[in-house]
VOGU-3710 file (C-alpha; in Angstrom, 3 decimals, decimal comma):
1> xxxxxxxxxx> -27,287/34,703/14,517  -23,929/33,962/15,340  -20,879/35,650/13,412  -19,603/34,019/11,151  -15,543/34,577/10,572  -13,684/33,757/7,713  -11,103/31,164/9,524  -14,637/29,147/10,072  -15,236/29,013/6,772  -11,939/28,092/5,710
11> xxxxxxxxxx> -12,160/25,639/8,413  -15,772/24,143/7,051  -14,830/24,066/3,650  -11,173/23,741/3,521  -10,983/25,468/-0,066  -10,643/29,268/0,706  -7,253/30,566/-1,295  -5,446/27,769/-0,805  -6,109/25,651/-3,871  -6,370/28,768/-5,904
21> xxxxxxxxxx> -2,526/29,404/-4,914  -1,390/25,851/-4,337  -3,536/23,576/-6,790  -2,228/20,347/-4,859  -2,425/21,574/-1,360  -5,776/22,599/1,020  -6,746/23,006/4,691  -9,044/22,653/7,439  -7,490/23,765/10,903  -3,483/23,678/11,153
31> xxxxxxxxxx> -0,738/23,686/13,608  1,762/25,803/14,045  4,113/23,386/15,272  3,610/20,571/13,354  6,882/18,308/13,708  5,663/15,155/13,812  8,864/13,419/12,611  9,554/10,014/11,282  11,054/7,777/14,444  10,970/4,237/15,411
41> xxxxxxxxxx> 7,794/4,243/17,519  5,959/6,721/14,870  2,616/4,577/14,466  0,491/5,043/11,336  -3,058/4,605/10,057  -4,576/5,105/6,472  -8,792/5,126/6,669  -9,675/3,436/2,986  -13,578/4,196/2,284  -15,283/2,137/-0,064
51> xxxxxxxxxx> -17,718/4,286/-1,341  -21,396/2,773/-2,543  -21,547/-0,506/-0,226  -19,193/-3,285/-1,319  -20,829/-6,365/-1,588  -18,522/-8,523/1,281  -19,808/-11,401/0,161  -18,419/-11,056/-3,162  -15,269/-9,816/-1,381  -14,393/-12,784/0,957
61> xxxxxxxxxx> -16,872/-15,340/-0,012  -18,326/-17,731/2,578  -17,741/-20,699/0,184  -18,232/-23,696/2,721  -21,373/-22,577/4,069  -24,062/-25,141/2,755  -26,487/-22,335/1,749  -23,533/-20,364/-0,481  -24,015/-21,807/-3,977  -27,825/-21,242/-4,147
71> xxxxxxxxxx> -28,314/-18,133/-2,194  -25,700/-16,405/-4,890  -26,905/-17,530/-7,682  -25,295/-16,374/-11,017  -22,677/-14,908/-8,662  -21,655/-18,095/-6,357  -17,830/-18,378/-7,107  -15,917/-21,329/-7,993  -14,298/-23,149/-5,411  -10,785/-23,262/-4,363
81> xxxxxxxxxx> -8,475/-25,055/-6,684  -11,358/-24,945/-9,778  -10,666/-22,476/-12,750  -11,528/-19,179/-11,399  -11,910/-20,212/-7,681  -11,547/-18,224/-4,626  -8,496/-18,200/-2,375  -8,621/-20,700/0,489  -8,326/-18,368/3,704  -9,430/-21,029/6,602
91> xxxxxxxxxx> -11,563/-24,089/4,533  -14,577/-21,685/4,620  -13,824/-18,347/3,708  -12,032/-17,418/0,942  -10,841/-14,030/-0,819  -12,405/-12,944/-4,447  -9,915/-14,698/-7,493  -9,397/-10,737/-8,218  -7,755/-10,275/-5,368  -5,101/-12,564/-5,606
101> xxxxxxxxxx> -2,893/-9,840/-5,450  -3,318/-10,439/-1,549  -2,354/-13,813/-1,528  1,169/-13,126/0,069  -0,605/-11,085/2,633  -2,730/-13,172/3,875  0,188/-16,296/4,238  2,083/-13,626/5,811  -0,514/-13,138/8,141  -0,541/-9,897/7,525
111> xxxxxxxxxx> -4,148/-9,656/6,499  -7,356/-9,858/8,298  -10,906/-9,896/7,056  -13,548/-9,069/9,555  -17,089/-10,077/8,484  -20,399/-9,364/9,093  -19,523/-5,861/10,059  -22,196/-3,154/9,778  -22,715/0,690/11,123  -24,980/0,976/14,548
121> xxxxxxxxxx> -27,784/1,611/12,658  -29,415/0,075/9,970  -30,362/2,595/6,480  -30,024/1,213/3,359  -29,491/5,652/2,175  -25,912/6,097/0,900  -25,758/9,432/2,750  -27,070/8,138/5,922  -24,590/5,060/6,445  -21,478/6,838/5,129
131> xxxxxxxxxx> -22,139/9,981/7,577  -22,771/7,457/10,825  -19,581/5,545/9,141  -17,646/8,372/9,435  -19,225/10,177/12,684  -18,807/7,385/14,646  -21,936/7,784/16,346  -24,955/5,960/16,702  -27,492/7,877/13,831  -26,674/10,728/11,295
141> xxxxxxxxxx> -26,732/14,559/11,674  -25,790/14,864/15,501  -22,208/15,419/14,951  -19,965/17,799/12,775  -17,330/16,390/12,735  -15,942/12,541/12,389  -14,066/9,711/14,516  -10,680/10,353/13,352  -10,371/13,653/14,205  -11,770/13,340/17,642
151> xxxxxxxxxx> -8,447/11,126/18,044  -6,011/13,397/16,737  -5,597/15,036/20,032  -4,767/11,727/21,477  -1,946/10,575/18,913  1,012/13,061/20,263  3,832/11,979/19,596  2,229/9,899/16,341  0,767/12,806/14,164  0,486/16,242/14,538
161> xxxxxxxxxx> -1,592/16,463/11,427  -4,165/14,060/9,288  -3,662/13,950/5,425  -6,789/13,654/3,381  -5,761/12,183/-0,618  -9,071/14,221/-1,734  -9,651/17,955/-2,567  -12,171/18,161/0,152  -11,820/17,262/3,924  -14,309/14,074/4,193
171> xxxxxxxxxx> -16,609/13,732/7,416  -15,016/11,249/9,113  -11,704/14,054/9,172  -13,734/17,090/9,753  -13,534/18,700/13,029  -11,425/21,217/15,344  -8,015/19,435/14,504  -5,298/19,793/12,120  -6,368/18,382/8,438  -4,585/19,074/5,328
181> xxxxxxxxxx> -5,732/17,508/1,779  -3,811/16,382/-1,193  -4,178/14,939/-4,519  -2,283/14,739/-7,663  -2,757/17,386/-9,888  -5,052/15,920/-12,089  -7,759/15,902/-9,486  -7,582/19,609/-9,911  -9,083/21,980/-12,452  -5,588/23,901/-14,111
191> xxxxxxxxxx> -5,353/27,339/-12,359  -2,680/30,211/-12,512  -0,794/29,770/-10,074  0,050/33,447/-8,583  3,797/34,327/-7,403  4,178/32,605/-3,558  6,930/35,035/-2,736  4,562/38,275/-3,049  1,466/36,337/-1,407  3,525/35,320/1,581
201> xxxxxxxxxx> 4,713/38,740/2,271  1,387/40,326/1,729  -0,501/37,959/4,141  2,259/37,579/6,434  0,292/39,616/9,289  -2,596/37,558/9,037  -2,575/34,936/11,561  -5,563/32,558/8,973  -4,239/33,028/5,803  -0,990/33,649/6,197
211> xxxxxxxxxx> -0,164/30,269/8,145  -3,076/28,892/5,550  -0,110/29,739/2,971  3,023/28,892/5,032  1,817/25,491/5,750  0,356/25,105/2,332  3,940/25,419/1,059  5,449/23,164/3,430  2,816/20,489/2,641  3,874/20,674/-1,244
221> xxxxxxxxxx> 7,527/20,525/-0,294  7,184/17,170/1,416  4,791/15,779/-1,148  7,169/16,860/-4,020  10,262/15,417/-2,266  8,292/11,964/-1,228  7,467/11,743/-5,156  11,026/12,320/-6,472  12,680/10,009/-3,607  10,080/7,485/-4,553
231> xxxxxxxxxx> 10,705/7,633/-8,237  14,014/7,350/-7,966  13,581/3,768/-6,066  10,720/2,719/-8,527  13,754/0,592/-10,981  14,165/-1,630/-8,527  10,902/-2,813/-7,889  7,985/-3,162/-9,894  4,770/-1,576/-8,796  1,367/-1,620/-10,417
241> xxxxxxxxxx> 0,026/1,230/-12,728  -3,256/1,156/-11,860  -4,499/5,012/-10,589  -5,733/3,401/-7,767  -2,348/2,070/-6,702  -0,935/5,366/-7,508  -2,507/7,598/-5,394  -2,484/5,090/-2,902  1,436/4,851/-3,627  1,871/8,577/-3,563
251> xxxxxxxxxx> -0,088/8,575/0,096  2,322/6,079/1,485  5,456/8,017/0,430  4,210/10,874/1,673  3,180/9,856/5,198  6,989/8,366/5,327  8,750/11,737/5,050  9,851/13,906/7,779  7,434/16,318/9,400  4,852/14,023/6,751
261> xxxxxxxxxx> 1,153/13,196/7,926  0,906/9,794/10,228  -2,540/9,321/9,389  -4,440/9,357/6,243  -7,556/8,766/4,627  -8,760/8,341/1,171  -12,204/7,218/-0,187  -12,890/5,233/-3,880  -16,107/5,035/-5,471  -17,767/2,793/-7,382
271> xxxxxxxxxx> -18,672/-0,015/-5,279  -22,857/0,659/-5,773  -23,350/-2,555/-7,671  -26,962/-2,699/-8,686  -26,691/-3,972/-12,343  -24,601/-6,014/-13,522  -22,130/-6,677/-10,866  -20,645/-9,942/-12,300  -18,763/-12,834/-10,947  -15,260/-13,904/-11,857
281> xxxxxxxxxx> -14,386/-11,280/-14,218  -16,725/-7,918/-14,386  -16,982/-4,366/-13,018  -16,895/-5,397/-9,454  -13,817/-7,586/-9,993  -12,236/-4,949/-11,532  -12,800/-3,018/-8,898  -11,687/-5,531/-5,696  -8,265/-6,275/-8,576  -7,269/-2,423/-8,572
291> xxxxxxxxxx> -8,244/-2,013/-4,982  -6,021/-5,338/-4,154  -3,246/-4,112/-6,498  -2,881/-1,026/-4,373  -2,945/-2,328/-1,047  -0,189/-5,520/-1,873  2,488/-2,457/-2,491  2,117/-1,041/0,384  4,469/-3,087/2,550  7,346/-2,149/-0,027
301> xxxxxxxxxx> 6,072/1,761/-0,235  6,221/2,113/3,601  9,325/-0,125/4,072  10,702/-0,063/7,649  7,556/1,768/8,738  4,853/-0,986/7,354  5,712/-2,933/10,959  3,981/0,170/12,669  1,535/0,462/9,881  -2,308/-0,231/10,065
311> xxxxxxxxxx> -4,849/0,016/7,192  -8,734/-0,345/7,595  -10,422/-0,511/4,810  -14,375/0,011/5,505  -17,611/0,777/3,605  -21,000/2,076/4,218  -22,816/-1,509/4,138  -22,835/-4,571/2,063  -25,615/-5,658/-0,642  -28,078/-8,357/-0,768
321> xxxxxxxxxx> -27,353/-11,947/-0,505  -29,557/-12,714/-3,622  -28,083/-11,186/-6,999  -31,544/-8,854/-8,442  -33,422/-9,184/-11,732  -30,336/-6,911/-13,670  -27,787/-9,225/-12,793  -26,415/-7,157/-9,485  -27,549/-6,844/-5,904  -29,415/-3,985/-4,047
331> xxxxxxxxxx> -28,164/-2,169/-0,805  -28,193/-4,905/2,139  -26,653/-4,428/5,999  -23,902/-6,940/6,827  -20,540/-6,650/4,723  -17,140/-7,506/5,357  -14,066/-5,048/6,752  -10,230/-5,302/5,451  -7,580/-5,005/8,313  -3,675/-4,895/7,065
341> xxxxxxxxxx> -0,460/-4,245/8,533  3,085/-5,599/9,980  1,261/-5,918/13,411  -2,127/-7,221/12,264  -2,443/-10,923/13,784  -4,158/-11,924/10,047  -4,566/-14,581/7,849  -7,924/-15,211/9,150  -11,458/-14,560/9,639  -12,836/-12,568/12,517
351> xxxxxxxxxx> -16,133/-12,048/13,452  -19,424/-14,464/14,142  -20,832/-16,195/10,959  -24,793/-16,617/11,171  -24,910/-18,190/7,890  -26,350/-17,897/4,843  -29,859/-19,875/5,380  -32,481/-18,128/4,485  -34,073/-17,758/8,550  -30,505/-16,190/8,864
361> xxxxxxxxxx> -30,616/-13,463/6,710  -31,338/-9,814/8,163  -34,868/-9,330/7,394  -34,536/-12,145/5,015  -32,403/-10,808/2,576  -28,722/-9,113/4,029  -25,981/-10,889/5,678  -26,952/-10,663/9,372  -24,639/-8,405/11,074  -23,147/-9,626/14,233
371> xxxxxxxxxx> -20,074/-6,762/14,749  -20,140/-2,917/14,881  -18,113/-1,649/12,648  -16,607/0,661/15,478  -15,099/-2,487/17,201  -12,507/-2,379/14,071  -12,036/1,107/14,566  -11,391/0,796/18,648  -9,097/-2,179/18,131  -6,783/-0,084/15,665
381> xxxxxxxxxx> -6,913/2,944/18,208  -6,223/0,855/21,334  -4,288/-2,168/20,452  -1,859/0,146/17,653  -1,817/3,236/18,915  -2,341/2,460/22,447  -4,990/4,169/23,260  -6,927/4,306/26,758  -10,433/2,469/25,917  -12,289/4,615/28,574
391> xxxxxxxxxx> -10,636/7,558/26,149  -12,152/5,901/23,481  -15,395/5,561/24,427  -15,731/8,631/26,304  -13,660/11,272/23,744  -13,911/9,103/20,172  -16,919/7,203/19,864  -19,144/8,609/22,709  -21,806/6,268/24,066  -20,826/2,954/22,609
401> xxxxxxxxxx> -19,301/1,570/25,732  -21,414/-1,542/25,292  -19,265/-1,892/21,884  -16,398/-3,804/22,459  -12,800/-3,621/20,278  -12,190/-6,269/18,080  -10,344/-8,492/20,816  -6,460/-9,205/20,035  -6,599/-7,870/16,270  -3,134/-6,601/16,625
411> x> -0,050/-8,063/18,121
//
């Protein structure tokens, strides 16, 4: 059996010390020269994981499709311009009335929806779909590590360093490359906190823990700065107080500072709608409102950066097309993807549409899935950050050459 050293398992688990010394601050891997400043060209990308299968068509309903009223059911939406309607996108597609939030973004054409997306293979298991989400790869359990941190080596110059809002590393950010996590300190069971100065001398020599520490203090020095410069702004603008628009807040003032993370990712749950799901108003409303709250600030939280900004916001798989006997909808295959950002070439629809007739439906029941979900992730790696496709497909998301990137999604 192989020997196991303790900088693996910090590595694995990202806990050791850390969080027992620094309550808002862990790792998994680190740099020691981690400098990734804040410049004109700096590019960044927040990962948003939608945790339980969002239901896409609930999302950005297909409203003009013939077959849309009666395959939903009790949850069919009003149509534009009625009380409670969706929001006219294109004259067919339209965004959820709780997410009207997104409105502006979608006029600016800053907002693209990508439907019928769904992972390379089909699983209706939670754990199965959200590990191949965040692998990258074609099945489950042949990889240790996840998409995004395969590209870390490639974005020099862009981010030294990925920045998970969580207390644990997720998949899709495990892997040989530098990861830190963060979260407000309610996320965190209260612990003493034991005195830095003595800990940093007294691990000093150690080349794991005491650059575990070093960086673990530098980490909580930018956060705490990004916080107090962003508080001080927060008079002259109004942003919502919803936690989910917090932490997503907090993330975006973060990744602006100096020597700050350039990439991020943070996951919601929530989204497994099997009972009642509801319509207009309802948990899954409330859920796309907070969600739509936190992403319309974002252009304001990342100011001059939000031109080099991209934000994918993915999830496992969608639900059924036809609500169940509890008034929700069971785990289905094709679902919808959220693509924002000053480069984003939004304010439509991407993707095929094979409609909602019942011959249409996957196996006669889910939204037929006509797009990988990977082509959103290759078009944000190769049309934002540049990114050689033969890179791509050879480094990040190993055979899937047949996969193509979403084609012009950015400008």
């Amino acid at each position: 059996m192989a020997k196991v050293t303790r900088r693996d398992i910090l590595r694995k688990c990202a806990i050791g010390v850390t969080p027992l010394l620094l309550p808002n601050v862990s790792f998994s891997a680190w740099g020691a020269n981690n400098r990734g400043r804040v410049g004109n060209n700096s590019k960044f990308l927040i990962f948003i994981i939608l945790r339980g299968g969002m239901d896409g068509l609930a999302a950005v309903a297909p409203y003009g499709d013939k077959n849309y009223q009666k395959s939903r059911g009790d949850l069919a939406l009003p149509m534009p311009g009625e009380v409670g309607g969706v929001i006219d996108i294109d004259g067919f597609f339209g965004l959820h009335p709780a997410m009207s939030s997104l409105k502006k973004s979608i006029d600016k054409k800053e907002l693209a929806v990508i439907h019928g997306v769904a992972i390379p293979s089909r699983t209706r298991s939670h754990f199965d779909a959200q590990d191949i989400l965040e692998s990258g790869l074609n099945r489950r359990g042949v990889s240790e590590g996840g998409w995004l941190n395969r590209t870390l080596p490639s974005l020099r110059g862009h981010s030294e360093f990925a920045l998970a809002i969580s207390n644990t590393v997720p998949l899709v950010l495990q892997g040989d490359h530098p990861v830190r996590t963060w979260a407000p300190k309610h996320y965190h069971v209260p612990l003493q906190k034991l005195p830095m100065p003595q800990l940093l001398q007294m691990y000093d020599g150690d080349p794991v823990l005491g650059e575990f520490l070093r960086q673990g203090v530098e980490t909580e020095r930018i956060a705490k700065k990004a916080m107090k410069k962003h508080r001080s702004h927060r008079g002259k603008k109004q942003f919502p107080t919803g936690e989910a628009a917090r932490i997503l807040r907090s993330c975006g003032a973060i990744m602006t500072e100096p020597n700050g993370p350039r990439v991020a990712v943070l996951g919601t749950d929530g989204w497994d709608t099997h009972a009642a799901q509801g319509g207009v108003e309802g948990g899954l409303a409330n859920n796309l409102r907070h969600l739509s709250e936190a992403l319309a600030q974002l252009p304001d939280v990342m100011g001059e950066h939000w031109k080099n900004t991209a934000v994918v916001v993915a999830t496992e798989f969608g639900r059924t097309v036809a609500p169940n006997g509890t008034g929700g909808t069971d785990h289905g295959t094709g679902t919808a993807a959220l693509v924002m950002g000053g480069s984003v070439r939004g304010g439509k629809v991407y993707g095929q549409w094979q409609g909602l007739d019942k011959g249409a439906l996957f196996e006669g029941r889910d939204l037929y899935p006509t797009m990988d979900v990977r082509s959103v992730f290759k078009a944000a790696l190769a049309q934002h950050y540049g990114l050689n496709i033969n890179v791509i497909n050879r480094d990040i998301f190993p055979n899937s050459v047949s996969i193509p990137a979403v084609s012009r999604l950015f400008v």
